[in-house]
DRENKE-420431 format. One record per residue (C-alpha): residue in three letters; x, y, z. Coordinates in steps of 0.25 Angstrom, whole numbers, padded with zeros to 4 digits. Example, Ala and Ser with C-alpha at 12.3 -4.5 7.8 and 13.67 -1.06 7.14 Angstrom:
REM DRENKE-420431
resn:px:py:pz
ALA:0049:-0018:0031
SER:0055:-0004:0029
***
This chain:
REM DRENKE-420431
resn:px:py:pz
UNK:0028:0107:0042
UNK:0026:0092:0047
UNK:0031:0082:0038
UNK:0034:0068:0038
UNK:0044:0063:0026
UNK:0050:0051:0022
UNK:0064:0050:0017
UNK:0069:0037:0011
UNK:0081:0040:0005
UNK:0084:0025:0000
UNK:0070:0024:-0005
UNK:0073:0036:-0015
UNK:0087:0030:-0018
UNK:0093:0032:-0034
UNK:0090:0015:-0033
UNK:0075:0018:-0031
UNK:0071:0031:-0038
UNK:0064:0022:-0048
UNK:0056:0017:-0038
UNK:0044:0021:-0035
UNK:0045:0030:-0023
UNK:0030:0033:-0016
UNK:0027:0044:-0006
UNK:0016:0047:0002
UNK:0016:0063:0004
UNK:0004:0067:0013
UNK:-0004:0060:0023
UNK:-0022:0058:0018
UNK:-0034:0065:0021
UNK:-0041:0058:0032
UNK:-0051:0060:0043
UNK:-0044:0060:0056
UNK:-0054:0063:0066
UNK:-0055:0050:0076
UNK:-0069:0051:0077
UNK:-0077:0059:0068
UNK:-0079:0056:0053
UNK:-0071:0062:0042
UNK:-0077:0073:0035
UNK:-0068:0074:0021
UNK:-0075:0066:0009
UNK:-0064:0056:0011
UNK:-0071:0050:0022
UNK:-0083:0053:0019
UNK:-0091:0038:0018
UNK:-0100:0045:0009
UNK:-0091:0052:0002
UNK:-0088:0042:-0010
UNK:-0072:0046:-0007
UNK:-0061:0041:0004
UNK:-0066:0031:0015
UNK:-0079:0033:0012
UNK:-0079:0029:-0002
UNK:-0094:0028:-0009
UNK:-0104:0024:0001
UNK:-0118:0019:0004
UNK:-0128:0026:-0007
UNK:-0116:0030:-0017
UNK:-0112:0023:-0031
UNK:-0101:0012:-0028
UNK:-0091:0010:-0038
UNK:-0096:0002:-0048
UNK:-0109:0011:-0051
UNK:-0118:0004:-0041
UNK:-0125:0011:-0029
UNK:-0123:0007:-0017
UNK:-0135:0009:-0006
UNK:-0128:0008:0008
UNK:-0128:-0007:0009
UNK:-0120:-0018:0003
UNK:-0127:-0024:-0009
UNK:-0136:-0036:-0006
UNK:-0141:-0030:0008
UNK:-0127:-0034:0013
UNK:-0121:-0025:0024
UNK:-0106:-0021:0020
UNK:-0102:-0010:0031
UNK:-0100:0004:0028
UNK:-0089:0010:0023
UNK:-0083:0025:0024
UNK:-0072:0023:0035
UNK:-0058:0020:0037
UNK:-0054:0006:0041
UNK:-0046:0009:0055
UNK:-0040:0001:0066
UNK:-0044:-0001:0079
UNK:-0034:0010:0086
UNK:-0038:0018:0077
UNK:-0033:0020:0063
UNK:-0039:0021:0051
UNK:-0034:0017:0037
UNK:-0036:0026:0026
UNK:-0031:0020:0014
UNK:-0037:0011:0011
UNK:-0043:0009:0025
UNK:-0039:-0003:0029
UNK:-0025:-0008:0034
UNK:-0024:-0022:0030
UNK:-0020:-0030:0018
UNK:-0033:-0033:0009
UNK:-0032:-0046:0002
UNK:-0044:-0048:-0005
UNK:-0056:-0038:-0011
UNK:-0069:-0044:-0017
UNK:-0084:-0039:-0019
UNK:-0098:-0042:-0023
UNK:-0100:-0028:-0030
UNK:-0094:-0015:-0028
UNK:-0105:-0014:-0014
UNK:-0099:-0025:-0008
UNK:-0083:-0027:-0009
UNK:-0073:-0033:0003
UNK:-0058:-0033:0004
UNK:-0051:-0041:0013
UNK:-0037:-0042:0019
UNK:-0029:-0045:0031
UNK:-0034:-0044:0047
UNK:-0046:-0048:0043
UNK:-0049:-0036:0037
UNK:-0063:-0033:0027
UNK:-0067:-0022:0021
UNK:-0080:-0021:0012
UNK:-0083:-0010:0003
UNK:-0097:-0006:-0004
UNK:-0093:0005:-0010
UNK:-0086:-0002:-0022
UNK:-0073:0000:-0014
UNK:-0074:0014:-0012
UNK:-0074:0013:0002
UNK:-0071:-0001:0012
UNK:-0074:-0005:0026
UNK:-0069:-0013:0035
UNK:-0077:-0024:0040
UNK:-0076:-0033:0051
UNK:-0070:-0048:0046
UNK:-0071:-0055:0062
UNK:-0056:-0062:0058
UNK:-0042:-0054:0056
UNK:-0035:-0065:0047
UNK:-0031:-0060:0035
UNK:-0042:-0061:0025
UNK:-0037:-0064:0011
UNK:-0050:-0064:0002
UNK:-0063:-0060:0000
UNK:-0075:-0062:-0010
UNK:-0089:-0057:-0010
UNK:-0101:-0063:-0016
UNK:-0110:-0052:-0013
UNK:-0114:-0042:-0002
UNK:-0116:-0052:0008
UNK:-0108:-0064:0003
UNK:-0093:-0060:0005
UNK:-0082:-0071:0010
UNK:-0067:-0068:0015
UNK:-0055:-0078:0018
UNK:-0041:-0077:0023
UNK:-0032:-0082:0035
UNK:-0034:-0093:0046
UNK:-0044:-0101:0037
UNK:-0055:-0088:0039
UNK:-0066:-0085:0027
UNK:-0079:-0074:0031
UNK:-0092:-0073:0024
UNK:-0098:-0060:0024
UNK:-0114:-0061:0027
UNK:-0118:-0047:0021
UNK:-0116:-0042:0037
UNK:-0102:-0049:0042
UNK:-0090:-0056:0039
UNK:-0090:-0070:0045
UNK:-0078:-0080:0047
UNK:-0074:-0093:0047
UNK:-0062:-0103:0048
UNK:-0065:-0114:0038
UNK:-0049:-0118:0035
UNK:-0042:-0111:0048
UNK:-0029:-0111:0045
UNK:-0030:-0108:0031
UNK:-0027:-0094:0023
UNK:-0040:-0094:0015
UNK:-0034:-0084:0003
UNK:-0047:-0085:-0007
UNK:-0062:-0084:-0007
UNK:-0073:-0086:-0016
UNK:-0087:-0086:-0017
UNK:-0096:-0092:-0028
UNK:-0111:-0090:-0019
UNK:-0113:-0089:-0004
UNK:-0113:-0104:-0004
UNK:-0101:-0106:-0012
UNK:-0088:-0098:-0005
UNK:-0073:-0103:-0005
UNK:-0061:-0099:0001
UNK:-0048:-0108:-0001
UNK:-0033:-0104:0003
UNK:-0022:-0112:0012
UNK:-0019:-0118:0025
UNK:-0004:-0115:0030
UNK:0006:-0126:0026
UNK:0012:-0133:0037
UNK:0027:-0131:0033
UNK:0036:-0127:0022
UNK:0034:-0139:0013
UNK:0020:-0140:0015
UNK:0011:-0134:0004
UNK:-0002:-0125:0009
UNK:-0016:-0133:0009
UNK:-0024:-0125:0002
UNK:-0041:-0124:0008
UNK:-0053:-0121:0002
UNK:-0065:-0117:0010
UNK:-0081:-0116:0006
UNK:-0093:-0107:0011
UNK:-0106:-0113:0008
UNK:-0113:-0102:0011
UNK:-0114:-0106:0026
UNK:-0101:-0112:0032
UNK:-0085:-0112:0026
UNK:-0079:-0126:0025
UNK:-0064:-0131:0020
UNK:-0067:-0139:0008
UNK:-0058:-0153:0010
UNK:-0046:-0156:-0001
UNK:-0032:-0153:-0003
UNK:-0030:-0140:-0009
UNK:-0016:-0134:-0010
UNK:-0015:-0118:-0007
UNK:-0028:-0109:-0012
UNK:-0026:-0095:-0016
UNK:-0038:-0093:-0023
UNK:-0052:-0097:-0026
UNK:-0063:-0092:-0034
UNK:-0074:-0098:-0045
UNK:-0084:-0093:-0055
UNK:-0094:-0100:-0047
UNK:-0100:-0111:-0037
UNK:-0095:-0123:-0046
UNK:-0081:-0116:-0051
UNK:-0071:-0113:-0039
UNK:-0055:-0111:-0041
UNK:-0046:-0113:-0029
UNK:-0032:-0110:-0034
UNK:-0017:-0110:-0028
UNK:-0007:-0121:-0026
UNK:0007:-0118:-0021
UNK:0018:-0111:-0030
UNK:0021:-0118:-0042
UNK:0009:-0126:-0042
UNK:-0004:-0120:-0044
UNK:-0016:-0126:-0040
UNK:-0030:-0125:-0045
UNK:-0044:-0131:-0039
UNK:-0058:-0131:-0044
UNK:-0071:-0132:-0038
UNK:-0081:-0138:-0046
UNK:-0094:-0136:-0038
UNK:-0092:-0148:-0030
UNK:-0077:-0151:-0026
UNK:-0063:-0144:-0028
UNK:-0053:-0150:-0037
UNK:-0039:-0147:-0045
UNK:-0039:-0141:-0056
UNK:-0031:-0147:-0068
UNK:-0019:-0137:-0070
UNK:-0010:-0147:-0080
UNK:-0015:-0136:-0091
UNK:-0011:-0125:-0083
UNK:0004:-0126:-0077
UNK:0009:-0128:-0092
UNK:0006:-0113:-0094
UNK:0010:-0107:-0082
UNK:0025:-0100:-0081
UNK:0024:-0100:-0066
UNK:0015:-0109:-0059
UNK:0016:-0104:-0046
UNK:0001:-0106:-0039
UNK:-0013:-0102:-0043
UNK:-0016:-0088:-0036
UNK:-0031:-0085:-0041
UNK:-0043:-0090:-0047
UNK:-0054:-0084:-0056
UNK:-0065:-0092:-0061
UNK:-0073:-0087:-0073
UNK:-0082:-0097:-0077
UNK:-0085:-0112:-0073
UNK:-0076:-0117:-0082
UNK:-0066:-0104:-0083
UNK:-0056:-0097:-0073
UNK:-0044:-0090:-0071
UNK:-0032:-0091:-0063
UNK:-0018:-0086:-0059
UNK:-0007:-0092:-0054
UNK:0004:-0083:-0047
UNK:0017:-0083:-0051
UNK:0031:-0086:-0043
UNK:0038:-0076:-0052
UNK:0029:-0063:-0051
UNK:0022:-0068:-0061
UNK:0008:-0075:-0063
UNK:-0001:-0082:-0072
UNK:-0017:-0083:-0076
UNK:-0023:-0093:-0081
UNK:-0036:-0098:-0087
UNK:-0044:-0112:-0084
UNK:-0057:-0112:-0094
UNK:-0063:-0127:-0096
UNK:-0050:-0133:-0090
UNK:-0039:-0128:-0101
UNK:-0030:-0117:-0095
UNK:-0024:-0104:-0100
UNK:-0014:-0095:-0096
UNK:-0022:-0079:-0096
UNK:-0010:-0070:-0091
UNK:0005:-0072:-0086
UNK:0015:-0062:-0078
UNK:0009:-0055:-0069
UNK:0013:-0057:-0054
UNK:-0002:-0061:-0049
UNK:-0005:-0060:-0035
UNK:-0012:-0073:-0025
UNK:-0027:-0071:-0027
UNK:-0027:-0072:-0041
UNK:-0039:-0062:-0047
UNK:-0046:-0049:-0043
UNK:-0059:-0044:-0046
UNK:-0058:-0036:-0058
UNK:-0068:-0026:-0065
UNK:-0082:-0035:-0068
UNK:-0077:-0045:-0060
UNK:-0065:-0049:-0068
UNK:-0052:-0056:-0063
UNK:-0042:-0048:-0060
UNK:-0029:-0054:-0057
UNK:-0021:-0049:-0047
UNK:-0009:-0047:-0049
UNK:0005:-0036:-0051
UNK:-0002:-0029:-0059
UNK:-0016:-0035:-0058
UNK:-0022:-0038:-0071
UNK:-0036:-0040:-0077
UNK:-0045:-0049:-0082
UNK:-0050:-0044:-0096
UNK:-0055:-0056:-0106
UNK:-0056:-0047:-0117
UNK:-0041:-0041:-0114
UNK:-0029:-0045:-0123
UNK:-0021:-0050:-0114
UNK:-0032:-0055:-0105
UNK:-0027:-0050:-0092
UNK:-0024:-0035:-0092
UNK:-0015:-0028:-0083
UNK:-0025:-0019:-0074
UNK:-0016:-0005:-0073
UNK:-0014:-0004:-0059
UNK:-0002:0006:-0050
UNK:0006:-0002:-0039
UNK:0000:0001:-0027
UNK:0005:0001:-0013
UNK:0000:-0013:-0009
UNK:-0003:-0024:-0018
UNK:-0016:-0028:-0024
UNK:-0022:-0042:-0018
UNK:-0036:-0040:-0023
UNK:-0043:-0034:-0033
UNK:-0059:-0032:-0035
UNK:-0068:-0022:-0043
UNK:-0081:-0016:-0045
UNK:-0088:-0014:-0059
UNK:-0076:-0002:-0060
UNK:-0066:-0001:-0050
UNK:-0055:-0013:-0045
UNK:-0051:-0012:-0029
UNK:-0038:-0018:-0026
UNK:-0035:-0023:-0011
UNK:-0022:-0027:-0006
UNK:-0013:-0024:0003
UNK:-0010:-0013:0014
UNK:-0026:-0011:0012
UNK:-0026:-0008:-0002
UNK:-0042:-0006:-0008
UNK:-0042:0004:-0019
UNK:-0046:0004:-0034
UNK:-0037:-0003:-0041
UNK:-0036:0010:-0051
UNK:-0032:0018:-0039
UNK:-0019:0013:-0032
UNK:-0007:0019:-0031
UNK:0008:0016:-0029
UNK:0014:0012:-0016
UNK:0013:0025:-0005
UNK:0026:0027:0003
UNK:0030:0037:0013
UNK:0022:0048:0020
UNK:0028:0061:0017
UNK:0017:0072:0024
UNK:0008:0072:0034
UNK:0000:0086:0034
UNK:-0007:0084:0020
UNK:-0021:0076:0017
UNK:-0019:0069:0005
UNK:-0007:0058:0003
UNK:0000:0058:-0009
UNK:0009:0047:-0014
UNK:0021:0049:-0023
UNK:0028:0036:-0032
UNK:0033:0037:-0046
UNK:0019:0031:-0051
UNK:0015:0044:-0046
UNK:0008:0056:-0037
UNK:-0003:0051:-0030
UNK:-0013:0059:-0021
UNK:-0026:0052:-0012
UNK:-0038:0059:-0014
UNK:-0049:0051:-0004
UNK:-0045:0038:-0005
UNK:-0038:0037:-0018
UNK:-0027:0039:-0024
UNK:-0024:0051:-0035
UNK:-0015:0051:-0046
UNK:-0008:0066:-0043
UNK:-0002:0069:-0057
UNK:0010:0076:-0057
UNK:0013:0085:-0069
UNK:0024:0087:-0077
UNK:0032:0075:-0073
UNK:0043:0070:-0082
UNK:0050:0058:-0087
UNK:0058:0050:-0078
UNK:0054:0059:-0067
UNK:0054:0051:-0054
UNK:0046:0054:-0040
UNK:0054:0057:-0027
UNK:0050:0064:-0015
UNK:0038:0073:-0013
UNK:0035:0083:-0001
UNK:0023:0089:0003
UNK:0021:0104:0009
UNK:0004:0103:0009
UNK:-0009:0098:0001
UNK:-0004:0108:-0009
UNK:0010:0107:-0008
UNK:0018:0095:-0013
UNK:0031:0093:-0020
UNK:0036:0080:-0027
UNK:0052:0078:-0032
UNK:0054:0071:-0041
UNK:0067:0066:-0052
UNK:0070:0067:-0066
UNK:0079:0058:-0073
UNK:0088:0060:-0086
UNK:0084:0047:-0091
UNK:0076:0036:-0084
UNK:0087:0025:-0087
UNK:0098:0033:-0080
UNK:0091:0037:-0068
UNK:0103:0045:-0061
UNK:0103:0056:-0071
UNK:0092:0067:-0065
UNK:0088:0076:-0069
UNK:0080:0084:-0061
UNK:0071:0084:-0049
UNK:0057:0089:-0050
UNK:0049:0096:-0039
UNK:0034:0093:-0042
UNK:0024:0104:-0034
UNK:0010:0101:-0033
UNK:0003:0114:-0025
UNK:-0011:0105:-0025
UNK:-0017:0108:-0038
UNK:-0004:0109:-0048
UNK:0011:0103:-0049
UNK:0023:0111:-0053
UNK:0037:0107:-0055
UNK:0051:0111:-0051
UNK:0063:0103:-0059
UNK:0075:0105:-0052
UNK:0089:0101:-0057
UNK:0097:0092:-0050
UNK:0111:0099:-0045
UNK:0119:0087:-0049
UNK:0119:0074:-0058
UNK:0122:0069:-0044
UNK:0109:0074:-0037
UNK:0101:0062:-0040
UNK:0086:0057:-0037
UNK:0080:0066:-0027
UNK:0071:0057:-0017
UNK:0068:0066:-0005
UNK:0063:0082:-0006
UNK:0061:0091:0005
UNK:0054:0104:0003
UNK:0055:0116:0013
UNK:0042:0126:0017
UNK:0053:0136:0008
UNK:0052:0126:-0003
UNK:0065:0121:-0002
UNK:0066:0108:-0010
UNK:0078:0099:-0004
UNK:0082:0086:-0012
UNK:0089:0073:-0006
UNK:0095:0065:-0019
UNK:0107:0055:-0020
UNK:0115:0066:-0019
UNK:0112:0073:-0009
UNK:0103:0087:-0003
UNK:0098:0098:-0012
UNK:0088:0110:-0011
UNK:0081:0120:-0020
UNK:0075:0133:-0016
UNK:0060:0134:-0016
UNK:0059:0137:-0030
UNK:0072:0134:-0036
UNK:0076:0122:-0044
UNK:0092:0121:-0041
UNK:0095:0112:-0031
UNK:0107:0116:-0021
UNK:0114:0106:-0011
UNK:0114:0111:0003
UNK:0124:0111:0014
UNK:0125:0108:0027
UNK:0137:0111:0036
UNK:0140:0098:0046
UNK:0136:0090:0037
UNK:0145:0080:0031
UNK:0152:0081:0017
UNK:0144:0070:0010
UNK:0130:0073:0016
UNK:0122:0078:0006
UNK:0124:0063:-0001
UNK:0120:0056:0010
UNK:0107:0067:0013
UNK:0094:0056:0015
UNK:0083:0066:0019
UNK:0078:0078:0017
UNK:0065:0085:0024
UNK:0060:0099:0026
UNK:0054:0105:0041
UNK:0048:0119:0035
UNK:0063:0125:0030
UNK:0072:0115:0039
UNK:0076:0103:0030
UNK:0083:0091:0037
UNK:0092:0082:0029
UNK:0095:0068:0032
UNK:0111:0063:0030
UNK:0116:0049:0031
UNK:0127:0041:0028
UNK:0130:0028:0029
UNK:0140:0025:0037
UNK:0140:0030:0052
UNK:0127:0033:0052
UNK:0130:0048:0050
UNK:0115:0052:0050
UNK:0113:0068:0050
UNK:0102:0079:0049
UNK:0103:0091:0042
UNK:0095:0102:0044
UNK:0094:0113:0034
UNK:0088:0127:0038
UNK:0087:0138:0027
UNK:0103:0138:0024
UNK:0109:0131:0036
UNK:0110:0116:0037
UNK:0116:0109:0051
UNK:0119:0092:0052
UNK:0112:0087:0063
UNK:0118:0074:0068
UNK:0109:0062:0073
UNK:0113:0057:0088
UNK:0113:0042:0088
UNK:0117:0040:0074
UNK:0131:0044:0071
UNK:0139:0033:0073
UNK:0130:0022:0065
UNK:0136:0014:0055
UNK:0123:0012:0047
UNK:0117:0019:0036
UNK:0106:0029:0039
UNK:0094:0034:0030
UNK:0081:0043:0034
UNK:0069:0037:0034
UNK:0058:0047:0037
UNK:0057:0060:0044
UNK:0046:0067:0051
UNK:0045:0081:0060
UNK:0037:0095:0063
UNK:0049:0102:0062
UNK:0063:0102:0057
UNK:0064:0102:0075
UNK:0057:0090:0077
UNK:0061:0078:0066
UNK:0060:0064:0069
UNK:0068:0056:0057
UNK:0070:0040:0054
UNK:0082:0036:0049
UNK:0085:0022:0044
UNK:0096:0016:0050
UNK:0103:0005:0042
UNK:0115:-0005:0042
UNK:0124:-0004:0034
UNK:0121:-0016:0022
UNK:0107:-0019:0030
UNK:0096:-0017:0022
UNK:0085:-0015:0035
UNK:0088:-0006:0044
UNK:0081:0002:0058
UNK:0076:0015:0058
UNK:0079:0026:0068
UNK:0072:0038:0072
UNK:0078:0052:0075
UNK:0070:0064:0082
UNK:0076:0077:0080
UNK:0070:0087:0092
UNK:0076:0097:0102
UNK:0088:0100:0090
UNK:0093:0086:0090
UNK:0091:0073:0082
UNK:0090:0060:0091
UNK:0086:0045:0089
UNK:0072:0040:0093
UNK:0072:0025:0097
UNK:0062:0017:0086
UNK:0049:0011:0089
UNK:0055:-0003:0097
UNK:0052:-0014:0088
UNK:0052:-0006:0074
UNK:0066:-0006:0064
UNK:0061:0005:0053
UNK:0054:0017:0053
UNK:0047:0021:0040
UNK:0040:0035:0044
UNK:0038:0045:0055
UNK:0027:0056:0056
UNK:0027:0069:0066
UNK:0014:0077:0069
UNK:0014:0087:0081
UNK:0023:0079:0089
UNK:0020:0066:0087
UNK:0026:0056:0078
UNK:0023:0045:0072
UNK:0032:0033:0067
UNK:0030:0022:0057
UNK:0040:0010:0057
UNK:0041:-0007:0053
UNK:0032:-0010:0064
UNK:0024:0001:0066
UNK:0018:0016:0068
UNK:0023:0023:0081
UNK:0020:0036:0088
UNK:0031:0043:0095
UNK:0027:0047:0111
UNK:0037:0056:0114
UNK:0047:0045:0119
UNK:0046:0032:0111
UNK:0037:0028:0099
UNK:0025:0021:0102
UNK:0018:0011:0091
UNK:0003:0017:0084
UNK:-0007:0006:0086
UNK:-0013:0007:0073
UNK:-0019:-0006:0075
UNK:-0016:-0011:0060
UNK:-0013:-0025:0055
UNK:0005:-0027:0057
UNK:0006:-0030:0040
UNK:0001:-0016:0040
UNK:0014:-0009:0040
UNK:0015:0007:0040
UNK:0025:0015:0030
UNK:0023:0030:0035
UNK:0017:0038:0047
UNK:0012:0053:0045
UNK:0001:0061:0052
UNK:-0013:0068:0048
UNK:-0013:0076:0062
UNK:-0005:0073:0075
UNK:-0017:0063:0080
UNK:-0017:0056:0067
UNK:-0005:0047:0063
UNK:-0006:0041:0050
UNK:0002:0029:0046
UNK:0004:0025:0031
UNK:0003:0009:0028
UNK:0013:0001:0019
UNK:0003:0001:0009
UNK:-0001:0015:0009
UNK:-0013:0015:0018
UNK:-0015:0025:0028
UNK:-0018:0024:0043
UNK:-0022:0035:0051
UNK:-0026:0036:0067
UNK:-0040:0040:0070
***
C-alpha cells in the first residue's frame, strides 16, 4: 500500500490540542495526460464544473447569458484550462501560482484579477472559470479597475500602469520608480493611479505620486503628495487620493480641475488611532467614505458628507486598500473579518460571515449574487466557499483531497470545497489524526474531553468510519488518566488501530475498543514515552523513539507479535533532540524517513534524511543549500522531496531540484504523487501543482 504520512509530534503537542490542526488526506482528480484533453467533467470547458467553469453560450452567474464573446464586442480570451508554467506544471487550485492583489469587473462577462510577476487573469464567466492573459511586464501588479469590456486599467511596481484595448494589455512607465498601489477610472478619458516613490533613507518620509490617462497618454500630475494608498471618486469632478504616513493620515481631493487637501481638523478629534488613511470610497459629489488602518489591530471608517465628518464603524483590523466591491456595487471594507456596507443595517456595517481561509483576503468583488475574494498563494473563490488553512498530504492513491481542522471535514468536489458532515460528534470532541485505506475507506481519530476547562482529563478517543456513503463510530476507553490526547493513528490492512499519545504506544484489535500497550524486547525501559511516530506498511508498523539527549534515535518495527529496535547509524552519539518529520515507502523494506534534528535550547534546527533498504537504516545527505525538509513522496521507485528552498527528485545518488518554473515567494509545504510520471507539490497556501 503506497502511503505518504506526515507525523509532527510537536505540532499535536497537549500546548496545541486547541489549535486548529488541518490535514490534507488524498491527493485531486486531475487530468494528467501531457498532451491530450481531459475527459471528466472537471475539465470539461464546457461543462459548467472544474477548470472549465460556464462557458460561451451558458448562463453566467448573475442570470445573464453570455454568447461567446466579451460584452461590448470586446475579446477577453477563452477560458477552460489550467494556468501552467513554462516547464511544464499546471496549478489546479486555483490555477494560478502567484499572490493576486487586486480583483475588479465591468459585469460578471468581464472581470480581471491581478497579482505579482506580472500576472492577469480575466474571467467571463462571472468567475466561474479564469485565464491567464499575457501583461508584457513581470512587476508586481497591485490593482486593477474596469470600466467596461474594452476599457480596463492595471498598476503596480517600477511606476508601471496597462490599458486594456478590448484585444491587449498595453504598458507604460509614467512615474518609474514608483510603487503605483491604486487605480481608478471615472471614463476613458479620466483614469488615475497614485502610490509612492521609495524614500531615500530612514528619516525621509515616502513621496507620494499621482498619475492621469486622458484617454490617450499617462502623465505624473506635479505637487507634493505624501504616500498614496488609494484612489477612487464617484465621478470625473470627485476624486480621493488617500494615505500619509503612520500617525498622520492624509486626505486629497480632486475637484475637476486641481488636487488639493482636504481639511481633516474635524476628523482627528474622533479617531482612537489615527495611524494613515488606507481606502477611499466616494458615494456622491459631496459624500464619501473612508478607512484609516490602525497601528493596534484595529481600524476606523469614517464619513465626509458636505464637509462635516463622522465616524461609521471602529475595531476592526482593516487591511491597505481600504473597500471591496460588495453585492450591488456596495463598499465592502476589507478587513479581519471583512464587513459590509448596508445603509439600512443597524449598526451600519455588518460583519459578512466568513471561515478563515489558508491565505488572506486582499480583494473582494461581486456579481448581482456571488462575492470573489483574491489574495494570496492565488486565492479566487466565492467568498461563501473558502475554507480553513490545508496542512499536510497524508495519501496519494485517492482522487479527491480532503482537508481535516477542528472548523471541520472538508471534501473537493470539482473545484469547490464540500462541507463533509460528520454525524454523531459530541461536546468537547477535538479532531487529531486521520488515515485513509481507499475513496471508500477513511478513518478520523478524534478526543473527548471530561470538561472543556480542564483539558487533561479524556475521556475517550473516538474512531470515525466513513465507508463512502455512511459514518459509524468506535469509542474507545483510554487505558489510563495518563494516556492523554492522541495525535497520530496508524491502521493495519488487519485493522489494527495503533495510537501515539503523551504517554506513550497503544493498539486495539480490528474490532475491539480496549487499548493494549505493546512491547518491544531491546528497546529501552522509558521508550514507550518517548514514541514520536507511528505508521502502518500492510501488517508491519514502524515506530519512531527519541530522546533528548544523545540523540538516542531508534525504529521499531512490529510484525504480528514480535517487535525488534532497529538502530539508526550516524546518529547515536548526538547530543541534540530528534523528532520525525515525515515518512514515505512502498514497503515496510524500503522507507525513507526525515527527522528533525534540533539543538538543545535552539528553536530552528536542520533536518536529516534516513533511507531504510537492504535490512538497514542509513543517512542521505540533504539537498546542498536546503536546512528543512517538510515532506517526501515515493512512487514506483522514485522519490520526491519537499524542503525550504524547494522540490527535489532523487536520482539514484543525490537529489536533484524540480524545475517547476514558479515564482521564489511561492513556497511548497507537501509532495505526493498521482502516478509515478506525475509528481504533485502542494503550495503554502493550499494550491496544488502537478507536472504535465
Amino acid at each position: 500500500m503506497r502511503s505518504l504520512r506526515r507525523s509532527f509530534a510537536t505540532w499535536f503537542s497537549p500546548a496545541r490540542r486547541a489549535a486548529a490542526r488541518t490535514l490534507v488526506l488524498l491527493a485531486g482528480a486531475s487530468c494528467l495526460t501531457p498532451t491530450s484533453a481531459c475527459s471528466d467533467a472537471s475539465s470539461d470547458p464546457d461543462s459548467g464544473a472544474g477548470p472549465g467553469g460556464s462557458s460561451s453560450g451558458g448562463p453566467l452567474p448573475d442570470g445573464s447569458v453570455g454568447d461567446g464573446a466579451a460584452e461590448e464586442g470586446g475579446a477577453l480570451p477563452e477560458e477552460g484550462q489550467p494556468v501552467c508554467t513554462k516547464t511544464g506544471y499546471c496549478w489546479e487550485l486555483p490555477y494560478v501560482g502567484a499572490h493576486l492583489t487586486s480583483i475588479h469587473g465591468a459585469s460578471a462577462g468581464a472581470i480581471w484579477a491581478v497579482g505579482a510577476n506580472g500576472t492577469i487573469l480575466a474571467s467571463r464567466s462571472g468567475g466561474a472559470a479564469w485565464r491567464k492573459v499575457e501583461a508584457g511586464t513581470d512587476v508586481d501588479l497591485h490593482a486593477v479597475f474596469a470600466l467596461d469590456a474594452t476599457h480596463a486599467y492595471a498598476a503596480g511596481e517600477n511606476g508601471t500602469v496597462l490599458t486594456w484595448d478590448g484585444k491587449s494589455w498595453s504598458a507604460t512607465q509614467p512615474v518609474p520608480g514608483a510603487s503605483l498601489r491604486a487605480v481608478w477610472a471615472a471614463d476613458p478619458a479620466a483614469v488615475w493611479a497614485v502610490g509612492w516613490l521609495p524614500a531615500p533613507n530612514a528619516t525621509t518620509p515616502r513621496q507620494g505620486v499621482i498619475a492621469r490617462y486622458d484617454g490617450t497618454s499617462w502623465t505624473r500630475v506635479s505637487g507634493a503628495f505624501p504616500a498614496l494608498a488609494s484612489v477612487h471618486g464617484a465621478s470625473a469632478s470627485s476624486v480621493w487620493a488617500v494615505g500619509g504616513p503612520l500617525g498622520s493620515p492624509s486626505i486629497h481631493r480632486w475637484n475637476g480641475a486641481a488636487w488639493a487637501p482636504v481639511d481633516l481638523s474635524g476628523l482627528l478629534p474622533i479617531l482612537y488611532d489615527r495611524a494613515a488613511a488606507t481606502g477611499a470610497w466616494g458615494v456622491a459629489e459631496d459624500e464619501a467614505l473612508f478607512t484609516i488602518g490602525g497601528r493596534y489591530e484595529t481600524g476606523t471608517i469614517v464619513r465626509w458628507k458636505a464637509g462635516t465628518w463622522t465616524l461609521d464603524h471602529e475595531g476592526d483590523r482593516l487591511m491597505d486598500g481600504g473597500f471591496g466591491v460588495g453585492p450591488g456595487g456596495v463598499p465592502w471594507a476589507l478587513g479581519d473579518p471583512p464587513r459590509a456596507y448596508d445603509e439600512a443595517a443597524t449598526p451600519r456595517w455588518k460583519a459578512v460571515d466568513t471561515k478563515r481561509t489558508f491565505a488572506d483576503v486582499r480583494a473582494l468583488w461581486s456579481t448581482a449574487n456571488k462575492t470573489i475574494a483574491a489574495g494570496d498563494y492565488g486565492l479566487l473563490t466565492p467568498i461563501d466557499e473558502l475554507v480553513p488553512r490545508p496542512g499536510v498530504v497524508l495519501r496519494s492513491s485517492l482522487r479527491e483531497p480532503w482537508t481535516l481542522s477542528d472548523a471541520g471535514l472538508f471534501r473537493l468536489v470539482g473545484t469547490t470545497w464540500k462541507h463533509e458532515p460528520m454525524p454523531g460528534r459530541v461536546s468537547y470532541e477535538y479532531f487529531s489524526d486521520a488515515v485513509q485505506q481507499s475513496d471508500t475507506d477513511v478513518d478520523v481519530i478524534t478526543r473527548v474531553y471530561r470538561n472543556p476547562s480542564t483539558s487533561d482529563e479524556l475521556a475517550s478517543y473516538r474512531v470515525h468510519h466513513f465507508d463512502g456513503a455512511t459514518w459509524s463510530t468506535l469509542t474507545i476507553p483510554p487505558p489510563s488518566t495518563t494516556f492523554r490526547s492522541p495525535h497520530i493513528f496508524a491502521r493495519t490492512t488487519t485493522g489494527e488501530r495503533w495510537f501515539v499519545s503523551s504517554a506513550g504506544l497503544a493498539r486495539t484489535s480490528a474490532t475491539g475498543t480496549t487499548l493494549d500497550l505493546p512491547t518491544c524486547a531491546g528497546a529501552s525501559a522509558t521508550w514507550p514515552t518517548s514514541v514520536a511516530w507511528v505508521h502502518a506498511f500492510g501488517n508491519v508498523v514502524l515506530a519512531g523513539v527519541t530522546a533528548s539527549t544523545q540523540g538516542a534515535v531508534r525504529i521499531l518495527r512490529f510484525s504480528g507479535n514480535t517487535c525488534a529496535a532497529e538502530p539508526i547509524s550516524g546518529f547515536a552519539t548526538r547530543n541534540h533532540t530528534m523528532s520525525f518529520r515525515a515518512i514515505a515507502g512502498t514497503s515496510a523494506d524500503d522507507v525513507w524517513v526525515v527527522v528533525d534534528d534540533r539543538f538543545i535550547n535552539v528553536t530552528e534546527g536542520t533536518s536529516e534524511i534516513l533511507h531504510f533498504t537492504g535490512g538497514t537504516w542509513s543517512p542521505v545527505a540533504r539537498p546542498s543549500g536546503t536546512k528543512s525538509v517538510t515532506s517526501i513522496a515515493v512512487e514506483a521507485g522514485r522519490v520526491w522531496l519537499v524542503t525550504d528552498a524547494g522540490a527535489f527528485e532523487w536520482t539514484g545518488t543525490t537529489f536533484a531540484a524540480l524545475d517547476t518554473g514558479t515564482p521564489k515567494a511561492i513556497g511548497f509545504a507537501a509532495s505526493w504523487t498521482r502516478d509515478a510520471a506525475h509528481p504533485r507539490l502542494l503550495a503554502n497556501g493550499g494550491m496544488i501543482l502537478t507536472k504535465r
